[in-house]
N, C-alpha and C positions, 0 to 999 in steps of 0.2 A: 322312218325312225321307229324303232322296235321300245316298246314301251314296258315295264313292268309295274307289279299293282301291288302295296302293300295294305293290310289289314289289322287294322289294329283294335280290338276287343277291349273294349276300355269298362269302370265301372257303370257308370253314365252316360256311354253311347258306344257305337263304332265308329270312326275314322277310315275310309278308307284313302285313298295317296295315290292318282296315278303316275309315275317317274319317267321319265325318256331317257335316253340311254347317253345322253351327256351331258348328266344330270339333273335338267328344268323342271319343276314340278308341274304338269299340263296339267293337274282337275283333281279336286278335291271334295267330299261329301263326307258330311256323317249324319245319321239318325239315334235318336236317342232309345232307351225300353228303363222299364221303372225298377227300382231300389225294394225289394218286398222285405219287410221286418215285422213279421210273423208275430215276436214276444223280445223282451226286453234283451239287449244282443245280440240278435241274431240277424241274420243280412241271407238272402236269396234273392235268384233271378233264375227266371224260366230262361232254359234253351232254347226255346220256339221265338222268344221276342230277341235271341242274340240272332238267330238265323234268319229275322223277318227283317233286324236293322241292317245283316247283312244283305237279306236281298235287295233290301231298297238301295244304301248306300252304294251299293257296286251298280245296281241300276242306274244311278243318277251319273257316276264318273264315267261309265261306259257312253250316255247318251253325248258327252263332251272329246272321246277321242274316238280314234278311227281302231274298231272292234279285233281286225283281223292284223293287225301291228301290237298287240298285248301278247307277249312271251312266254309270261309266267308270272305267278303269283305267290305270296308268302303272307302268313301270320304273324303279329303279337299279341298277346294277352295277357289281360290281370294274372299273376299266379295264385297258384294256393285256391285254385275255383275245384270240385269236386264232382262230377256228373257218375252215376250210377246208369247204368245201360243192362237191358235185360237182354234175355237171351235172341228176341230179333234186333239189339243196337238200338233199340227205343229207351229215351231216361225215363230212371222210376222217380218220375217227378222235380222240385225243381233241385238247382245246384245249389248247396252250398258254397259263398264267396269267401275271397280272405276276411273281409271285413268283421265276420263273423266272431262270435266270440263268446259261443256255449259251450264249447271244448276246455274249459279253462280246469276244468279239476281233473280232466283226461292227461291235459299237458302236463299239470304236479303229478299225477301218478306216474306219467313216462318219465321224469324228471326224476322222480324217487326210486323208481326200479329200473332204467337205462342211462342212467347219467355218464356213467364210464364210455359206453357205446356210443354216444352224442357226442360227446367232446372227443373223442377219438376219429368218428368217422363224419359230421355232419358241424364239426366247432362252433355250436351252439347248442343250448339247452332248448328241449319242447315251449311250445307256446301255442295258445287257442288255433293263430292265424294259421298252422303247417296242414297240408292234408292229412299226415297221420294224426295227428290230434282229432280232428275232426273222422275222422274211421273209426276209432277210436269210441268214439260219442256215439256213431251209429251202431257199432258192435254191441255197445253198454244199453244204450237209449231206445233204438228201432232196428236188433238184429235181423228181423224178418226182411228188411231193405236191402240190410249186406247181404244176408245170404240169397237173393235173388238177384243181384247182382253179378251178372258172368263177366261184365266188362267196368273199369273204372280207367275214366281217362278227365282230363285238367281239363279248362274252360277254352283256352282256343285251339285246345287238340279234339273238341270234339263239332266245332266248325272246321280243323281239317279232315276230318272224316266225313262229314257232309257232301265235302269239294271232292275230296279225292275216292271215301270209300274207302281207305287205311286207319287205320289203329293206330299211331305212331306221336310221338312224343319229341323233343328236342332234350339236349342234356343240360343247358339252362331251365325251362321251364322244370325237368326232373330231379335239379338238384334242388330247388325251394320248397321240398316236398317233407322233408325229411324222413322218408325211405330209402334215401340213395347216399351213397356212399362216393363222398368227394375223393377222396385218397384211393380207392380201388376202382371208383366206377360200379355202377349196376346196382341194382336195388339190394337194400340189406335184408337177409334172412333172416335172425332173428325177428325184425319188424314185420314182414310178412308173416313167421310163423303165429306171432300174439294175434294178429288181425285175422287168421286164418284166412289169407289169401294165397294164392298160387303167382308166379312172375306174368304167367304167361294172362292173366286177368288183367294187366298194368298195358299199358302203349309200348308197341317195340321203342327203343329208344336210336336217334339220331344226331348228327351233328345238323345246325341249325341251318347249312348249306346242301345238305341233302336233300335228294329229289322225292317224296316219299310216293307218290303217285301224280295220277292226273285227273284233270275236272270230267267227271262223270257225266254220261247225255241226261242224268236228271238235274245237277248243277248247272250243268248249261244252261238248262230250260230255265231252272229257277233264279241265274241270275245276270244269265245275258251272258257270262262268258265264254270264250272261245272254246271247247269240246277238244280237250286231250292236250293242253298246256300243261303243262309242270307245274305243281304242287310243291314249295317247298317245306322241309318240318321247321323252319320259321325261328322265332325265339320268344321267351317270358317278355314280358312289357320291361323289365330293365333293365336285360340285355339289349332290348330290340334301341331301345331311348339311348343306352350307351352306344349304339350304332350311329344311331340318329344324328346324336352331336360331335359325335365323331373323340367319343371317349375311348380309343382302343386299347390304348399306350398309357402307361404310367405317369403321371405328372397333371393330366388332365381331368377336372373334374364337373360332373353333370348333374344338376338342379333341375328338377321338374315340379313345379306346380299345378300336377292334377288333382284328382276328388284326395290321393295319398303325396306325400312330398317323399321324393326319391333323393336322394340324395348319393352318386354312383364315381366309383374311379374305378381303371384298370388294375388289376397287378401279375405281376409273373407269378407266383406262391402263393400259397394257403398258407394263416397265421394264425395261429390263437392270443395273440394279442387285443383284440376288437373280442372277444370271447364274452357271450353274454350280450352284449349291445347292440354289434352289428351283426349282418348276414354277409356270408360268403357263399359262393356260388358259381357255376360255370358261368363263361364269358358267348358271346357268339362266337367271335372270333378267337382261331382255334390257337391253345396251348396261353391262353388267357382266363381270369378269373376276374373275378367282379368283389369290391368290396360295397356292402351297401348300407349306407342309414336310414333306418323309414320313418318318415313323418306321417304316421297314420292320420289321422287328419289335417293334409295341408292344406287345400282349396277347398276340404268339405267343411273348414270351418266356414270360410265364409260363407258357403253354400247353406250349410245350417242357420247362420248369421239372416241372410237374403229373407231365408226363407219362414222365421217364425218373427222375425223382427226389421223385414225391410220392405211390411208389406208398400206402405208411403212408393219408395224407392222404386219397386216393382210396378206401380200403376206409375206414377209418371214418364216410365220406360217407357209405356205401351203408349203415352198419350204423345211423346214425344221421337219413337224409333229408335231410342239410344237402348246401349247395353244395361239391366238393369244391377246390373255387379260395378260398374261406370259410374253410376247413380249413388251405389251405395258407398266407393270407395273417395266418393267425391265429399261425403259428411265430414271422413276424417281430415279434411282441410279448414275443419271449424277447431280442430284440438293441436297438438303442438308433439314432437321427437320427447319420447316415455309418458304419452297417453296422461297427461297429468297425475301419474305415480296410478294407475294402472296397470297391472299385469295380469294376463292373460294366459291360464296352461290351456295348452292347444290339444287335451286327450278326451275326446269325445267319444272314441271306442276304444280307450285304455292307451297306452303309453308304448313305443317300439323301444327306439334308440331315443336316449342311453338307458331306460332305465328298466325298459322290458315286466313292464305288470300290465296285465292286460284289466287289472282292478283300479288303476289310477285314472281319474276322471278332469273333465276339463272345469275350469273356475277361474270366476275373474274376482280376481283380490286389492282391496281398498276401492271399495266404491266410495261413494257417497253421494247427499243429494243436488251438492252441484255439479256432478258431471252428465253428461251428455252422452245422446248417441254417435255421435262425430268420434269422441274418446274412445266409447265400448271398439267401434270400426279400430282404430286407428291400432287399439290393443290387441286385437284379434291380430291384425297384420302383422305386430311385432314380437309376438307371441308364438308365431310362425316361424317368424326369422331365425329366433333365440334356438327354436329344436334345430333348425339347420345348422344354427353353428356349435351347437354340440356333438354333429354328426363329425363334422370339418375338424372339430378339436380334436375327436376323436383318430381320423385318417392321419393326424399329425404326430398324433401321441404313440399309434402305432411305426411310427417310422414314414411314413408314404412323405412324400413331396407335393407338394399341390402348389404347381406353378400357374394355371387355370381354368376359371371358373365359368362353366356358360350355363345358364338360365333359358328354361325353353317350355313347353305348354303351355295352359289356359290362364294360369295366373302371369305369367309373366308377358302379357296384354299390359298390365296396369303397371304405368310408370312410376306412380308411388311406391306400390312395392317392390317392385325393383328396387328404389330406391332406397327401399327402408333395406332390404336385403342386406344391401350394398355397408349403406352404414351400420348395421349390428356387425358383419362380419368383417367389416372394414378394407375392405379389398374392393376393386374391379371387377365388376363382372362383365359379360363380352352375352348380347344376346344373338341369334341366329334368323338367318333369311327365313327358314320352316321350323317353326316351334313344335310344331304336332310332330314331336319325336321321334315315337313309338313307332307310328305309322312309316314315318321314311325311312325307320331303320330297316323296318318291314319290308321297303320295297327297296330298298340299297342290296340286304339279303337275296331276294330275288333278282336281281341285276345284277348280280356277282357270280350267282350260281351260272343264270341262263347265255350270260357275255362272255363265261369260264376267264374273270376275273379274279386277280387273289382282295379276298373285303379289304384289306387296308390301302388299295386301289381303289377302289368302288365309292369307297369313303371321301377320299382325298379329292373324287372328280364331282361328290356331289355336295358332303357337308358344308357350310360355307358362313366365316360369321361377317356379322354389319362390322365391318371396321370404323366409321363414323360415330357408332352408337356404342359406346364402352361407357357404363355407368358408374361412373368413380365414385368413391364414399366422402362423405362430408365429415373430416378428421376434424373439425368442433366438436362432434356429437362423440368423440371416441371416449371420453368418461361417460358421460350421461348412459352411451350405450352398456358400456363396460358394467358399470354397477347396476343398470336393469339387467341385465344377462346373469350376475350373480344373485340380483333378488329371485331372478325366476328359480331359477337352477335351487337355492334355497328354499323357497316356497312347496317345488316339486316335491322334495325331501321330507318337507313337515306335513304335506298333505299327504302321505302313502299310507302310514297307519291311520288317517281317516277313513279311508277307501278298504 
């Protein structure tokens, strides 16, 4: 049985996926590398701890299958990651991640003198999180970096140069850039000329199904794989997750709860309807686009939550084996559906969809001294919910049809929020046998190319949901929810000129 491997470059760890080619997941690993935030907004991560979680991670799945039955191999990755390569292909230090958000007065400037340009070729306006924003910042900030920079390639394109030794890009990951030009295709000129870059400094660009090279005798060595398998150019993390849950086609829609909440549907066309709010973007699968809402902080709330205020929760983990996100999601079972008039903005590194300031911060409104940590918990999770269903109002209000919804990564572990999900948006959601999305779209990708599959086959033989486990909404809560969703949505509003 000929097996393929996907990779998935996440913020908080690597995932890798081993797949068998009628579709079973045989062996899974990931290791984690650290979150570096330098000064107030800013997010980096060294390239050596992404290539050292990959050696390890693909280490650990290789020791689980039989090594000379693996095919080939494909990436996904966080977009909007920025690596600077000198003239031997060594980074000049670390990456800049989306997360980031020191480019913010870079983004208004591009906003003030290319707005025409943006809306025409990229239908959205500049924002901190794009790579040229952040070019931008180095041009202004540390031009000595740019200009010793011969190469500049995104964060899991420059793990496929590691594997393969190519330069090479996918046209998802290059459309989240905004250098690239969705209506024509290929980087836009004007952008390069401001940056003072040349094309030929950027990653050849690819369909996410092409073979861009193969694993090098020092990739071999370094991570155990097979020497001269297929490399594929892969796809951004949510194109790869729209694979994953097998969102290819219009009508279906894709929920992720990692350290960001995805929030993804197919479409046939680009709109400017979503204009400002959402991102649009290529698709993997070809003569497809992606419409996207981001919940910039959707699992890093809780993450942040865990971590400055669940120290309690955290040690009984370890004193007991349990998951310590388990522990803490288990509090909000002391408080009750709208956190006892709690609300929670979920923007801890600024606001995406709908409302796009990357200056709007997170806040929890109407405390007081009889509530509890079970509440803060329980607000935090609904608080979450509420930006996903602005994302969802939004695909509606554009036209799109959303006949269904599937929930898949880390958060969607925890059966409460699911279920709280469920009731804010008041719909079914449907979760999936492999929630680690990215990762299987990654290796679906790879299984499509190396099987010379067309992907919406590929898909169909491996994505698969729980039919048993469809998490209906509890239609009691449907006011309760409804008027906290507009206190938030109001609140958001009045707290912007705070910020």
């Amino acid at each position: 049985m000929n097996i393929s491997l996907g990779i998935d470059l996440g913020t908080s760890a690597t995932k890798v996926l081993a797949l068998g080619e009628t579709g079973e997941v045989i062996a899974k690993s990931s290791a984690p590398y650290p979150l570096l935030q330098p000064a107030v907004g800013w997010s980096e991560q060294r390239p050596s701890d992404w290539w050292r979680a990959v050696c390890g991670a693909v280490g650990n799945v290789l020791k689980k299958v039989e090594i000379d039955r693996v095919t080939g191999v494909a990436l996904s990755g966080q977009l909007n990651g920025v690596v600077l390569l000198d003239a031997h292909k060594e980074p000049l230090g670390n990456a800049i991640i989306w997360l980031d958000q020191r480019a913010t007065a870079e983004a208004a400037w591009l906003n003030e003198h290319y707005a025409p340009k943006l809306r025409q070729a990229v239908f959205n306006p500049a924002n901190p999180i794009y790579v040229a924003s952040k070019l931008l910042w180095l041009k202004n900030e540390r031009p000595e970096l740019l200009t010793a920079a011969h190469h500049i390639v995104f964060a899991k394109d420059y793990l496929n140069f590691l594997l393969s030794g190519q330069l090479a890009t996918d046209y998802s990951d290059a459309s989240c850039t905004l250098l690239f030009d969705l209506t024509r295709g290929g980087w836009i000129p004007e952008l390069l000329e401001l940056l003072g870059l040349e094309p030929q400094q950027l990653p050849r660009l690819h369909s996410s199904l092409d073979i861009i090279g193969h694993i090098t005798p020092g990739a071999a060595a370094a991570t155990g794989l097979p020497q001269g398998i297929p490399v594929m150019a892969g796809a951004g993390d949510v194109a790869a997750l729209a694979v994953g849950s097998g969102a290819i086609e219009p009508g279906l829609c894709s929920v992720t709860l990692g350290t960001a909440g995805h929030v993804a549907t197919a479409t046939q066309a680009l709109s400017e309807v979503g204009f400002n709010q959402t991102w649009q973007m290529f698709h993997a699968a070809p003569g497809r686009y992606i419409n996207l809402g981001l919940v910039m902080s959707g699992g890093l709330s809780l993450s942040w939550f865990r971590r400055e205020l669940g120290e309690l929760e955290t040690e009984r983990a370890k004193q007991t084996s349990q998951d310590p996100f388990e522990q803490l999601v288990a509090r909000a079972e002391a408080s009750e559906p709208g956190a006892r008039g709690i609300t929670f903005l979920p923007f801890l590194e600024g606001a995406a969809t709908p409302f796009q300031n990357p200056n709007l911060r997170a806040s929890f409104v109407n405390l007081s001294s009889s509530h509890h940590k079970g509440d803060l918990v329980q607000a935090v999770l609904e608080g979450v919910a509420y930006n996903i269903r602005d994302c969802i109002e939004i695909f509606e209000a554009s036209g799109a049809k959303i006949d269904e919804i599937r929930l898949s990564e880390g958060g969607s572990r925890s059966a409460r929020w699911c279920q709280i999900i469920a009731d804010v948006l008041s719909r079914p959601l449907y979760t999936l046998t492999e929630i680690d999305t990215s990762a299987l779209g990654a290796a679906i990708i790879a299984l499509a190319t190396t099987s010379q599959l067309p992907l919406s086959e590929a898909v169909t033989r491996v994505v698969r949901v729980k039919p048993t486990e469809v998490i209906r909404p509890n239609l009691d809560l449907l006011d309760l929810y409804d008027r906290g969703y507009a206190r938030y949505r109001k609140l958001a509003k009045l707290l912007e000129s705070a910020f």
